[in-house]
Structure formats: C-alpha cells, structure tokens
DSSP file (Angstrom, degrees, kcal/mol; ACC not computed):
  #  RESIDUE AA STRUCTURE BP1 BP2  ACC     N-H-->O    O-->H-N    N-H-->O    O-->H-N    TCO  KAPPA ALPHA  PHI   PSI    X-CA   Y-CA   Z-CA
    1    1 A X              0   0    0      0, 0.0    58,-0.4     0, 0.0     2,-0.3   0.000 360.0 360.0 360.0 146.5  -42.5   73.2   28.7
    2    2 A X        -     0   0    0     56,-0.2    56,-0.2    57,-0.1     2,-0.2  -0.846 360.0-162.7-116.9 163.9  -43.4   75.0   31.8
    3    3 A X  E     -A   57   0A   0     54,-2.2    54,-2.2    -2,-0.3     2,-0.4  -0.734   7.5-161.1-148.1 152.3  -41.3   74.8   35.0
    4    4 A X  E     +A   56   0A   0     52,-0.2     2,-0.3    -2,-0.2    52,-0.2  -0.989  16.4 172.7-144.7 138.1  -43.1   75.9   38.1
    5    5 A X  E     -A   55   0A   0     50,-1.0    50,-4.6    -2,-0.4     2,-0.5  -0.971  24.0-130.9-143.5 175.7  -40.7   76.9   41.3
    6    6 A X  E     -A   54   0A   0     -2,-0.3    81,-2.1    48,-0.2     2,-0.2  -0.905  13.6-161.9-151.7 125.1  -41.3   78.6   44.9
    7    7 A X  E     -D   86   0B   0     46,-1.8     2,-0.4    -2,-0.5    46,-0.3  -0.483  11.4-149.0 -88.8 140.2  -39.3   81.4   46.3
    8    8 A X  E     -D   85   0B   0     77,-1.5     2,-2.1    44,-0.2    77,-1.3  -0.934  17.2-153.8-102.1 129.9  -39.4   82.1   49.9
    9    9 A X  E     -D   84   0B   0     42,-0.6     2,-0.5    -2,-0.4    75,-0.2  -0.553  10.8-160.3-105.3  86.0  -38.9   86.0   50.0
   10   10 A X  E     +D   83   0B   0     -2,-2.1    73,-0.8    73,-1.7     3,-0.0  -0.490  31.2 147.4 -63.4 127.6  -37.4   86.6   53.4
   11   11 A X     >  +     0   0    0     -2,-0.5     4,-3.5    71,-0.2     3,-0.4   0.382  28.8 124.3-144.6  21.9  -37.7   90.3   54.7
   12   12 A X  T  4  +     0   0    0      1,-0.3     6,-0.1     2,-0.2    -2,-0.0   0.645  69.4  53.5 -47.5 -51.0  -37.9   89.6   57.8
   13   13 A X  T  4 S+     0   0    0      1,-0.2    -1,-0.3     2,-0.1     3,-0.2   0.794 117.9  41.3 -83.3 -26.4  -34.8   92.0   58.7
   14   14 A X  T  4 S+     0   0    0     -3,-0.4     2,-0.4     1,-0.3    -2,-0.2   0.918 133.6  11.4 -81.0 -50.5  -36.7   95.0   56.7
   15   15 A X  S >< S-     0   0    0     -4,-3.5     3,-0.6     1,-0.1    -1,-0.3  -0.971  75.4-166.7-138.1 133.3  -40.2   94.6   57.8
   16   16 A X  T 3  S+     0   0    0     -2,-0.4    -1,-0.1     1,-0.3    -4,-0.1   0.694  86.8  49.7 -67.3 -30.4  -40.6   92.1   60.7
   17   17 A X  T 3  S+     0   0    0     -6,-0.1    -1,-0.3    -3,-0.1    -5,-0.1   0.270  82.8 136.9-109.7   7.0  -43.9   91.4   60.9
   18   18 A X    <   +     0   0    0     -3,-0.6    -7,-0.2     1,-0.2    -3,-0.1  -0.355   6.5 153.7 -66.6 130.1  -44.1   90.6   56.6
   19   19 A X        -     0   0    0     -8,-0.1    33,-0.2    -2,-0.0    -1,-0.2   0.041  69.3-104.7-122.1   7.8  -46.1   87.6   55.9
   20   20 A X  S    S+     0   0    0     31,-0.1    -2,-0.1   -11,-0.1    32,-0.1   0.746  85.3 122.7  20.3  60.6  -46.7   89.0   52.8
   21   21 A X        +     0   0    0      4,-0.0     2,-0.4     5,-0.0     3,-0.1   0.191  31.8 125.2-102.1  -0.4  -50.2   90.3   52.9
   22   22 A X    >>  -     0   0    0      1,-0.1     4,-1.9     2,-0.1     3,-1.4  -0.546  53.3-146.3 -54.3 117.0  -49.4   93.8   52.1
   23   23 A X  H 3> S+     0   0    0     -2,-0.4     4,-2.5     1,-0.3     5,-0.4   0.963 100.0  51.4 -61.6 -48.3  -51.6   94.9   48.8
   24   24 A X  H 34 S+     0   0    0      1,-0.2    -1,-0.3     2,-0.2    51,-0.1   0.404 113.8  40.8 -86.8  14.1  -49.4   96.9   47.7
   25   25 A X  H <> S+     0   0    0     -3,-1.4     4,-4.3     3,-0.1    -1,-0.2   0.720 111.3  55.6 -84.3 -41.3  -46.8   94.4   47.8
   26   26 A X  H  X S+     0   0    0     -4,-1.9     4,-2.4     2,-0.2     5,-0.2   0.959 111.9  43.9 -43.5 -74.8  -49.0   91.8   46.6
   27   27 A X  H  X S+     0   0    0     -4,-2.5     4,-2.7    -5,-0.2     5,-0.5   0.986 116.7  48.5 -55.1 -56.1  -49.9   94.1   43.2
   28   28 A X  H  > S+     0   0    0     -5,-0.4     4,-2.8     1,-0.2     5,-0.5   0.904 115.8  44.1 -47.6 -59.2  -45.9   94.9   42.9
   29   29 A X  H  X>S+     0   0    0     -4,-4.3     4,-3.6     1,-0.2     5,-0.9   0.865 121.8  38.6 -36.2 -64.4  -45.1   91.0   43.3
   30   30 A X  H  X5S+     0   0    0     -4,-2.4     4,-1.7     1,-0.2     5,-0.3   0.954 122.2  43.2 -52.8 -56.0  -48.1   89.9   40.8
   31   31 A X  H  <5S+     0   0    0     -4,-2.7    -1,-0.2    -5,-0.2    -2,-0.2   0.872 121.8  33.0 -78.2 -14.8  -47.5   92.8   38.3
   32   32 A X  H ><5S+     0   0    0     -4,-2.8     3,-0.6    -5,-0.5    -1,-0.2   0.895 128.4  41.0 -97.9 -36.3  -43.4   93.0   37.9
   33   33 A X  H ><5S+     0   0    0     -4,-3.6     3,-1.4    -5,-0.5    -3,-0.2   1.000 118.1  49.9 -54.9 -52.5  -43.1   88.9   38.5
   34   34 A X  T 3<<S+     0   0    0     -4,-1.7    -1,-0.2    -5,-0.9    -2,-0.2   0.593 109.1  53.9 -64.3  -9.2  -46.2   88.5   36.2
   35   35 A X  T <  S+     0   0    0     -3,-0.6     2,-0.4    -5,-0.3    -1,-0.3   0.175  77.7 119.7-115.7  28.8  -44.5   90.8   33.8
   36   36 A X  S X  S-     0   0    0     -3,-1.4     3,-1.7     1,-0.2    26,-0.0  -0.697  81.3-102.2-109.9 122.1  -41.3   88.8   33.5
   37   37 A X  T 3  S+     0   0    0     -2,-0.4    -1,-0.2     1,-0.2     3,-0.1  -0.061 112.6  17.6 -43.5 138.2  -40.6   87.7   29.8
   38   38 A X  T 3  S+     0   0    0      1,-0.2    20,-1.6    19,-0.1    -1,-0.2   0.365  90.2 134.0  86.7 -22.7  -41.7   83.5   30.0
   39   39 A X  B <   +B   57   0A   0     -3,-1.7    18,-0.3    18,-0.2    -1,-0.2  -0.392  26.2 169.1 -64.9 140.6  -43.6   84.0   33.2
   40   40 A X        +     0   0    0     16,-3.2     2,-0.3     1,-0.4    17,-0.2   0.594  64.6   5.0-113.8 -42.4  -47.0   82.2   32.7
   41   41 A X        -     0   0    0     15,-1.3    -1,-0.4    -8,-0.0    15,-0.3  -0.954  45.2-171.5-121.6 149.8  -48.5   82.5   37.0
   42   42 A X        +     0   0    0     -2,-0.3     2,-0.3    13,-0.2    13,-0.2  -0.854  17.2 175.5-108.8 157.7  -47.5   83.9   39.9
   43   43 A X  B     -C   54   0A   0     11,-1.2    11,-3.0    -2,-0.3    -2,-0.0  -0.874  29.3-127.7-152.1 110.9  -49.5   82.9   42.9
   44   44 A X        +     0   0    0     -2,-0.3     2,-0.3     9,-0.2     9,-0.2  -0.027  52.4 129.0  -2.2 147.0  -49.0   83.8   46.8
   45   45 A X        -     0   0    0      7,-0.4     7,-1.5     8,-0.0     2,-0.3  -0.877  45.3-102.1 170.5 171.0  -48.9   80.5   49.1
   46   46 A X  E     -E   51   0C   0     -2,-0.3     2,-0.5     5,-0.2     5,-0.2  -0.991   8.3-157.2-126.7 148.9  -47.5   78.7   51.4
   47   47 A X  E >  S-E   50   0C   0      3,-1.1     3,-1.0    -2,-0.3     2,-0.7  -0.840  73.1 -51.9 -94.2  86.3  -45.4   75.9   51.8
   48   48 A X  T 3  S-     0   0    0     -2,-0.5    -2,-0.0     1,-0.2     0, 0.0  -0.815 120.1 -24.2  73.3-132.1  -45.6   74.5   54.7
   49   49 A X  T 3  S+     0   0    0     -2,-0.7     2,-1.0    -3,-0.1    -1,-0.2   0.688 114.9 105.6 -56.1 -37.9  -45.0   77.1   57.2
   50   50 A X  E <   -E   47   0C   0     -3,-1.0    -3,-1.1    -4,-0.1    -1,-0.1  -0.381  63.7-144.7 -66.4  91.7  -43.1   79.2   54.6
   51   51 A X  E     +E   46   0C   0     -2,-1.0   -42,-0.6    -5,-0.2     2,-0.3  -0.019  43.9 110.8 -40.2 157.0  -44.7   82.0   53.3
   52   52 A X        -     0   0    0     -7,-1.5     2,-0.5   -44,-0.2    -7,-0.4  -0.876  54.9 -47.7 158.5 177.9  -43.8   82.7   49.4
   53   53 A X        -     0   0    0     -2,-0.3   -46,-1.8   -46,-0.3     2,-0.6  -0.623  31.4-154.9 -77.4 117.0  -44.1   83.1   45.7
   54   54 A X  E     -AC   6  43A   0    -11,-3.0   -11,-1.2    -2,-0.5     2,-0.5  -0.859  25.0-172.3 -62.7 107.8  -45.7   80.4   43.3
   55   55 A X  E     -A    5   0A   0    -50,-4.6   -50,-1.0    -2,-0.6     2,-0.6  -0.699  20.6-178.3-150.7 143.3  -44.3   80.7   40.0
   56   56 A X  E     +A    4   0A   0     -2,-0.5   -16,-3.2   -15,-0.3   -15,-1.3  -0.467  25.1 120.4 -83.4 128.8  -44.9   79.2   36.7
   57   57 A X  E     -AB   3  39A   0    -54,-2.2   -54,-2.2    -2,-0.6     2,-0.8  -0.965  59.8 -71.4-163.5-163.7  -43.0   79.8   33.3
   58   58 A X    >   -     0   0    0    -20,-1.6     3,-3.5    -2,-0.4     2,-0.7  -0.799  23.7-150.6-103.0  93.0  -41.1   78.7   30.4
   59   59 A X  T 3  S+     0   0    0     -2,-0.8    -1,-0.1   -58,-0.4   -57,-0.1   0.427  94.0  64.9 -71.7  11.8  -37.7   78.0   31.5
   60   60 A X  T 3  S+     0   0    0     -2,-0.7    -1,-0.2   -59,-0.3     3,-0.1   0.582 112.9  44.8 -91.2 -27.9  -36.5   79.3   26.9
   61   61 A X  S <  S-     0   0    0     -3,-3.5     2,-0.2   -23,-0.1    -2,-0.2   0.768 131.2  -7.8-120.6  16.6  -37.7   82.4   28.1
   62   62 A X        -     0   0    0     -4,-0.3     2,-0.3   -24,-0.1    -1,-0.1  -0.853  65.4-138.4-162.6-172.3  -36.5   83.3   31.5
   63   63 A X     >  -     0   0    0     -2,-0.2     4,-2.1     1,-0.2     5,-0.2  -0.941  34.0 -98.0-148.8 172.7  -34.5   81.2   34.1
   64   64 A X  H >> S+     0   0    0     -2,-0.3     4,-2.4     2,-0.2     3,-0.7   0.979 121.1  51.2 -64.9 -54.9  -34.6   80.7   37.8
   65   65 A X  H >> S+     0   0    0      2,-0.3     3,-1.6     1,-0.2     4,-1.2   0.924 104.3  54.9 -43.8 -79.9  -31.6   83.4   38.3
   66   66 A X  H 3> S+     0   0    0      1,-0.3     4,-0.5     2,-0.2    -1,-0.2   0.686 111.3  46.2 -83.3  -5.2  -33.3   86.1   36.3
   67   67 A X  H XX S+     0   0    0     -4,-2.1     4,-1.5    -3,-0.7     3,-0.7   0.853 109.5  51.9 -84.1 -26.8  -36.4   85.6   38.8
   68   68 A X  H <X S+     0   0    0     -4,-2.4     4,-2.1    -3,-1.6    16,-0.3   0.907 116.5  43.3 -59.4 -34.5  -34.2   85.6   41.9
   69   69 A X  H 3X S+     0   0    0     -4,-1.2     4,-0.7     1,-0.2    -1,-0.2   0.685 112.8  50.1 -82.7 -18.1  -32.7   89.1   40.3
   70   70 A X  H << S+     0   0    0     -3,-0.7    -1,-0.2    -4,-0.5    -2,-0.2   0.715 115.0  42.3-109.3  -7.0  -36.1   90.3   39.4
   71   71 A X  H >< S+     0   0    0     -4,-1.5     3,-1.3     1,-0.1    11,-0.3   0.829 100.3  73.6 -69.1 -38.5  -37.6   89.5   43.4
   72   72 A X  H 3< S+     0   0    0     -4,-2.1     2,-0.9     1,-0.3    -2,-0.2   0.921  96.3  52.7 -59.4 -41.7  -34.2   91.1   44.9
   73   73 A X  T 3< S+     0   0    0     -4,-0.7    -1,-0.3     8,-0.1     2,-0.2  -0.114  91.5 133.0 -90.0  42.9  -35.8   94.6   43.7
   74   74 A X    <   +     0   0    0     -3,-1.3     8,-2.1    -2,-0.9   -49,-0.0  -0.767  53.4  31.0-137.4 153.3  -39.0   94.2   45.5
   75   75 A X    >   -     0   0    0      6,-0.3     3,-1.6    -2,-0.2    -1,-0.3   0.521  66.3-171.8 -84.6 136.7  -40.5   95.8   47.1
   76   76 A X  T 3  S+     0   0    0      1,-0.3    -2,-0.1    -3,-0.2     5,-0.0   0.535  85.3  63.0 -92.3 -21.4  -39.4   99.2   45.3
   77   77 A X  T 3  S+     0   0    0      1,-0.1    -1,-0.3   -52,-0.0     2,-0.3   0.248  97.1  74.5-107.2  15.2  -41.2  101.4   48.2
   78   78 A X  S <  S-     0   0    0     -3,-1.6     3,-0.2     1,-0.0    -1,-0.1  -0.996  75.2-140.1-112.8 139.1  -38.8   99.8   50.8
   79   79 A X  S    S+     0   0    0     -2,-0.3     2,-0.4     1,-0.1    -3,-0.1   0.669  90.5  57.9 -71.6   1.5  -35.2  100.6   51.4
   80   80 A X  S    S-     0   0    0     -5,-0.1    -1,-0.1   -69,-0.1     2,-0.1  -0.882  79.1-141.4-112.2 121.4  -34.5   97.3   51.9
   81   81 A X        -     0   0    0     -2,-0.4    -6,-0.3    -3,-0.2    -8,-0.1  -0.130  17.0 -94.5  35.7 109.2  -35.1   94.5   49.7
   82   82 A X        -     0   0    0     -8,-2.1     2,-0.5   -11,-0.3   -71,-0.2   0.012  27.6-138.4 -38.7 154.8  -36.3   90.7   49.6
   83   83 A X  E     -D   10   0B   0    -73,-0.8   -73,-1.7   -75,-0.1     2,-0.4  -0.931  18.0-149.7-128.6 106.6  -34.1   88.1   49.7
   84   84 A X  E     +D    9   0B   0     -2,-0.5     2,-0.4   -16,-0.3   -75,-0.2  -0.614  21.0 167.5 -84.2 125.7  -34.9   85.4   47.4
   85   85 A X  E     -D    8   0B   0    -77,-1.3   -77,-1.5    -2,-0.4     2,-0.2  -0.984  31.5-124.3-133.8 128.1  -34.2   81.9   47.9
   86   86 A X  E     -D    7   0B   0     -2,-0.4     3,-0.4   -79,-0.2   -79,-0.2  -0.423  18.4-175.3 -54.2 113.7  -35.6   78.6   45.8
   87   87 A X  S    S+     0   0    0    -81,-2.1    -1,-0.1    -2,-0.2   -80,-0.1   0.666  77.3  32.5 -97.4  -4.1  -37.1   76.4   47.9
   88   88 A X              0   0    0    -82,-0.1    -1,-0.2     1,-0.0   -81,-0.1  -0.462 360.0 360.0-151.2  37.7  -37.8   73.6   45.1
   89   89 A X              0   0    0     -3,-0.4    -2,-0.1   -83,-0.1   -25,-0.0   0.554 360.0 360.0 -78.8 360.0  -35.1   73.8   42.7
C-alpha cells in the first residue's frame, strides 16, 4: 500500500526569500528524498499557499519520522536546515 504525505519545509529563518525554486535544492530534495528506502515520488507543489514536498511511498519500508529526519538535513550546502512539518498526516 502506498501512503502519500506533504511536508511544508520551512526555511524561512535560513534563506528568506525560499519558495523552493532553487535547482540545486530541487535536485538535492528529488535525489536524497527519491532515494529513501520505500519512497516511490517526490514532487514539488503547493498546497494551498504552502509551498512543499509531495511524497509517495510504502509506509513497510520507511515511515513519516524517518522522512521528517531525512528533510531536517537538507539542504546540505546551507548551514541551516529545513524544518519539516506534515501537513496531512
């Protein structure tokens, strides 16, 4: 069964202006989420107003907590960090 949820990545306090449109955030997001044991999508979007991550997978082989831990180290070429919160849990 596949589970699909959507992270708002706040980083507001790191880079102010982030909507996330950065490419070389974009590629980090897609390749380290996309590379997440279970993960099946990740997708850019919005929700409403709220910029974030689409993403689908197989809740046997990864869980909503080890994708909040594997977003908190994004993006790796800032000293500060996303802050991931599940907007659809």
């Amino acid at each position: 069964m596949i589970a699909e949820r959507f992270f708002h990545l706040d980083c507001n306090a790191v880079i102010p202006e982030c909507g996330h449109k950065c490419a070389k955030c974009i590629d980090e997001i897609r390749s380290v989420v996309g590379g997440t044991s279970g993960v099946a999508e990740v997708s850019l979007g919005k929700r409403g107003a709220i910029a974030g991550i689409a993403v689908r997978y197989d809740p046997d082989g990864t869980s909503d907590e080890d994708l909040v831990r594997v977003l908190r180290t994004l993006p790796t070429f800032y000293r500060g960090r996303f802050v991931p919160k599940v907007l659809d849990a």
